[in-house]
N, C-alpha and C positions, 0 to 999 in steps of 0.2 A: 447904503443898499437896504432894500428894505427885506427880512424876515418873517415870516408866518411862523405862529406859533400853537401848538397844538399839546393838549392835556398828554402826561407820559402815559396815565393809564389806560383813557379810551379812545386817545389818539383824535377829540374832537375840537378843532378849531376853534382857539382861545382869543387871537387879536396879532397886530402886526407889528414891530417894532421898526428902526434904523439905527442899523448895527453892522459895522465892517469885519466886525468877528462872529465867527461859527459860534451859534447859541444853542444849548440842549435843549431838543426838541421843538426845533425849528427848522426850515426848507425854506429856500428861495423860488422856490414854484409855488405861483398863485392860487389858491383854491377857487377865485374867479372866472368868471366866465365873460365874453367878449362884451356881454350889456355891461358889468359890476357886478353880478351878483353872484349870490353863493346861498345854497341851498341851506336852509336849520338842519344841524347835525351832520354836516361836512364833516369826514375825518379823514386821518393822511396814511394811506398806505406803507408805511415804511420799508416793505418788501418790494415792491413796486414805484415805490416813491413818485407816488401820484396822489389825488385827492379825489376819494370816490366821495358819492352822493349817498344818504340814507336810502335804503330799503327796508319796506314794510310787509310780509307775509301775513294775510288775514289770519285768526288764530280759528281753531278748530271748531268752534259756535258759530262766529263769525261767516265761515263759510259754510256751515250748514243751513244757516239764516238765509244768506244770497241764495243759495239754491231750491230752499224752500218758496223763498219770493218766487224765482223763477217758474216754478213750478206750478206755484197757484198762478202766475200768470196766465203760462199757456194752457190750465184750464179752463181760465176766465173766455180766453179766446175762442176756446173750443166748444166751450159752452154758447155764445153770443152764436158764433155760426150755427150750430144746433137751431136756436128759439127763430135765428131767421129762415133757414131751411123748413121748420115747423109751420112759421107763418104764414110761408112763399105756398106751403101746400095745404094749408085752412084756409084762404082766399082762394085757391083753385075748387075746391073741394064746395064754396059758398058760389059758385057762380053756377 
């Protein structure tokens, strides 16, 4: 039977043995998914006895960064519409 095995400390998916005996820190639920695959830094719930996936929360820079991008974006935009609105009425203005 095959084994999953997972670090005692951070609980993240170490490798898989076959083994008819209960191993510490091991489960016989696959951290796999229906293709084969398994996320970097799979770890196994023990409360749950399941295998979640990493999550990552931007850090505090990080997402003042994004927002700034965004930001200057929708100026860029707003400004473009401006220069053509500007334009649309200097060619009225020349005729």
């Amino acid at each position: 039977m095959k084994r999953y095995l997972y670090d005692a400390e951070t609980k993240r998916f170490t490798g898989i043995v076959d083994s008819d005996e209960p191993l510490e820190n091991s489960t016989e639920i696959s951290p796999f998914d229906a293709d084969g695959q398994a996320k970097i830094g799979t770890w196994f719930d023990v409360d749950s006895q399941t295998w979640k996936a990493p999550t990552a929360e931007p850090t505090q820079d990080q997402q003042l960064f994004m927002n700034l991008s965004q930001n200057v974006a929708t100026l860029q935009s707003m400004i473009m519409a401006q220069n053509q609105q500007l334009a649309q009425s200097m060619t009225k203005e020349a005729k």
